[in-house]
C-alpha positions as CSV (number, residue, x, y, z in Angstrom):
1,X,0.0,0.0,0.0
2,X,2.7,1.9,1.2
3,X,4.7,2.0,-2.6
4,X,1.8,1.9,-4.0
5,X,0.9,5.8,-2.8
6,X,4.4,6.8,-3.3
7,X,3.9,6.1,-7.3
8,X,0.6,7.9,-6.6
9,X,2.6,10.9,-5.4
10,X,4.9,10.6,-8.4
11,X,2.1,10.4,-11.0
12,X,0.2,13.4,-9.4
13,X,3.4,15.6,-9.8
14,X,3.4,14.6,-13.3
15,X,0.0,15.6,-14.5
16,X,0.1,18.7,-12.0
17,X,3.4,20.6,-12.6
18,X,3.5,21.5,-16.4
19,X,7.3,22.1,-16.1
20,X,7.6,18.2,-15.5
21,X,7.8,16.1,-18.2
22,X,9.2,12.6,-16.9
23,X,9.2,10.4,-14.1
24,X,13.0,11.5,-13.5
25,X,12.3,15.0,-13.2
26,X,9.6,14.5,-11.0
27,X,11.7,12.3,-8.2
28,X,13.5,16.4,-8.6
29,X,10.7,18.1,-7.8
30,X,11.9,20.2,-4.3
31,X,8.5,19.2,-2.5
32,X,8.6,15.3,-3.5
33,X,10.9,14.2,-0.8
34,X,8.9,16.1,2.0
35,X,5.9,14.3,0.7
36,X,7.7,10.8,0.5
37,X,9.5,11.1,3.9
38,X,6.2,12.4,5.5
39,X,4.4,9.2,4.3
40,X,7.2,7.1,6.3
41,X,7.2,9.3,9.0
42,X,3.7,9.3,10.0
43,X,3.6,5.3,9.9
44,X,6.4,5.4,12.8
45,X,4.7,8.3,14.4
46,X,1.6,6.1,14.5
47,X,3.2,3.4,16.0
48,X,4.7,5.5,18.8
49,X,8.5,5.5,17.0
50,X,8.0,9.6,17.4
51,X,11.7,10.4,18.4
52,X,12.6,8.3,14.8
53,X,9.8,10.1,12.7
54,X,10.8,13.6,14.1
55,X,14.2,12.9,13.4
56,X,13.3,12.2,9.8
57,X,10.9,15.5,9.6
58,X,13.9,17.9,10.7
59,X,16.2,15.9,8.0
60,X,14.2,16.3,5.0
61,X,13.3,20.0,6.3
62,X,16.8,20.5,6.3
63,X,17.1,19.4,2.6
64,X,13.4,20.8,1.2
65,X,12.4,23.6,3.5
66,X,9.4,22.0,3.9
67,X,8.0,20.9,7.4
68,X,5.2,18.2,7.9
69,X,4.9,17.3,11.3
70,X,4.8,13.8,11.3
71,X,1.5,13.2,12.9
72,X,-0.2,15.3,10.6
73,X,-2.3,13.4,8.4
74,X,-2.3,13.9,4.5
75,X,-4.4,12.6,1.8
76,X,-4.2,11.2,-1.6
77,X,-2.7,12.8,-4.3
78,X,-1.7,16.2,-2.3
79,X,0.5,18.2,-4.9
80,X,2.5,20.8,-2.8
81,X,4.5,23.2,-5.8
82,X,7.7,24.1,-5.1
83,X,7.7,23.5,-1.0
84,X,9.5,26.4,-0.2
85,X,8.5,27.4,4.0
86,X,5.4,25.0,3.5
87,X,4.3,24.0,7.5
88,X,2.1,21.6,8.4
89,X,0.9,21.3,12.2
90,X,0.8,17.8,14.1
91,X,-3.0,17.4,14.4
92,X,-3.9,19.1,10.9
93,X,-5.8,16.5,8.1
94,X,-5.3,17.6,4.5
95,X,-7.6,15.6,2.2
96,X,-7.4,13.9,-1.1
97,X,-6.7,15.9,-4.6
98,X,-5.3,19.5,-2.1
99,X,-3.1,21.6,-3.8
100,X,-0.5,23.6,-1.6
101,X,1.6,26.5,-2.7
102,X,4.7,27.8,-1.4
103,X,4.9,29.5,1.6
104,X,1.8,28.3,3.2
105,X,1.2,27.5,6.7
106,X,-1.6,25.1,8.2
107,X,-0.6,26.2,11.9
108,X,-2.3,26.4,15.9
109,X,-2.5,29.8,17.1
110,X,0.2,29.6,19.6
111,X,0.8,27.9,22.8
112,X,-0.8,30.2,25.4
113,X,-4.1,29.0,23.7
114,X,-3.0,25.0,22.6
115,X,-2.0,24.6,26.5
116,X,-5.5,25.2,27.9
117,X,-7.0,22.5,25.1
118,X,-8.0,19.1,26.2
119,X,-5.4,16.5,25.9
120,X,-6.0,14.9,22.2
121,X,-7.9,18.1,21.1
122,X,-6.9,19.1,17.4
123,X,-5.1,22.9,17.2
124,X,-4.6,23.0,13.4
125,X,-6.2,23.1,10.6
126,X,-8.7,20.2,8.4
127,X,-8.4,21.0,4.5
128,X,-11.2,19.3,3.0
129,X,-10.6,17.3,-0.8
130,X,-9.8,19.3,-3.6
131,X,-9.0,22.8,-1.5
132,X,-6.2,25.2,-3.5
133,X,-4.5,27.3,-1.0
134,X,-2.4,29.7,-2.5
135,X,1.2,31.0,-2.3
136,X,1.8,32.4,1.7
137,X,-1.7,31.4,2.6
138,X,-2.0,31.1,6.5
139,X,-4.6,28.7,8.0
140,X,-4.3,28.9,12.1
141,X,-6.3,26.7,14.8
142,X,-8.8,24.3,14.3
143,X,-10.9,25.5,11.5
144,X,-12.1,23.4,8.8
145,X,-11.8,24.8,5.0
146,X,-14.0,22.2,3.3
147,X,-13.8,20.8,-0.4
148,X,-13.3,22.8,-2.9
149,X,-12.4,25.8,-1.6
150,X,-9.6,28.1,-2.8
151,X,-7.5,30.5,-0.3
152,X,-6.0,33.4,-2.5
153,X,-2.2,34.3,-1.8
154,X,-1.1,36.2,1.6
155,X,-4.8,35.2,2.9
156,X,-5.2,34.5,6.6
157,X,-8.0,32.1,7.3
158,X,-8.9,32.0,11.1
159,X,-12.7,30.9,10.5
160,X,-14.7,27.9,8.7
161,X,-14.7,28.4,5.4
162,X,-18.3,26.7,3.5
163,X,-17.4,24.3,0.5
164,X,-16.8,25.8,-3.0
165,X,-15.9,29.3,-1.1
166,X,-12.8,31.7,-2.1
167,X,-11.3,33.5,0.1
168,X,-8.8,36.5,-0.9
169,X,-6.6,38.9,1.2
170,X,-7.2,42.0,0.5
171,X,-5.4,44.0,-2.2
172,X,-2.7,46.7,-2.2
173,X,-3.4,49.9,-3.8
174,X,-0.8,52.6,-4.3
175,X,-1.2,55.6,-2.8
176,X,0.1,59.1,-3.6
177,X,3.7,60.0,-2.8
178,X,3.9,63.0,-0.8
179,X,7.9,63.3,-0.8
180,X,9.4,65.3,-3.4
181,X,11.7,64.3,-6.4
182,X,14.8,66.1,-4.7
183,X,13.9,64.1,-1.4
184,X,13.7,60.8,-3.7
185,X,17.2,61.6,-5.1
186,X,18.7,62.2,-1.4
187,X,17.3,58.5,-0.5
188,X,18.5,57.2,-3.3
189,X,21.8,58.9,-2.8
190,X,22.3,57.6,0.7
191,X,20.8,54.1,0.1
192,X,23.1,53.8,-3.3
193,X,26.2,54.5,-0.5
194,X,25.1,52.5,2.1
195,X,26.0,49.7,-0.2
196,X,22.5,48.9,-0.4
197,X,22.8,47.7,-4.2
């Protein structure tokens, strides 16, 4: 069962990252390891080798930049692009066909809360089948996003989210300068010889 969703993995990297071509360039892909070592990891978390599965989490974060606790659980065919600062708290569940971009963080809302939960009590995240969360997306505490959701970029989720719903963070606008064009010179001047460049 075990191989049998690791070739899973490798397939869905395939048909979801158009800049892969071949099975060889997908064992490449940056967040393919994380996945695979995550898959071992939580089987040992699960039967109480914790020490061994952490051990194997901080190694492959080391290598990746990605971090999946190992007692998180994830589902089927879970595409994480790129991996870059992707975090992924012990009691979170992701669900089957999830798509995770970089940056993004299924996380608890900090100890001085987590303490005062019930021993067993979940403090991250469930991600229901077929959510998209976007690049630098931030899901804290134990809210549930359920299917088919998408979470826009830089969006911080901190409530349910219904199925089907997207969620964006707000957008920058520019506003008006109200320094000069000598006072942009000057800063340039003394950021240019600050050896800012």
């Amino acid at each position: 069962m075990l191989l049998g969703t690791l070739s899973e993995d490798l397939r869905t990297v395939i048909e979801r990252d158009p800049s892969v071509l071949t099975r060889a360039e997908a064992v490449l892909h940056p967040a393919l390891p994380a996945l695979w070592t995550h898959r071992i990891a939580h089987r040992l978390h699960r039967r109480g080798h914790r020490v061994t599965a952490r051990a194997l989490m901080v190694l492959v974060r080391a290598v990746t930049g990605t971090e999946i606790h190992p007692g998180a659980e994830l589902g089927r065919r879970v595409f994480i692009d790129h991996g870059a600062a992707v975090v992924i708290g012990e009691t979170a569940r992701v669900g089957d066909d999830v798509t995770i971009y970089h940056q993004v963080t299924l996380g608890a809302v900090g100890w001085w809360h987590d303490n005062r939960r019930a021993e067993g009590e979940r403090r991250h995240p469930v991600i229901g089948d077929g959510v998209v969360l976007g690049a630098g997306a931030t899901v804290l505490g134990p809210v549930t996003v359920e299917a088919g959701a998408v979470i826009g970029a830089r969006t911080l989720v901190v409530k349910d989210v219904p199925a089907k719903a997207r969620v964006h963070a707000q957008g920058s606008s520019p506003t008006p300068s109200r320094h000069t064009p000598q006072g942009a010179i000057e800063l340039l001047r003394r950021n240019a010889s600050a050896g800012s460049w």
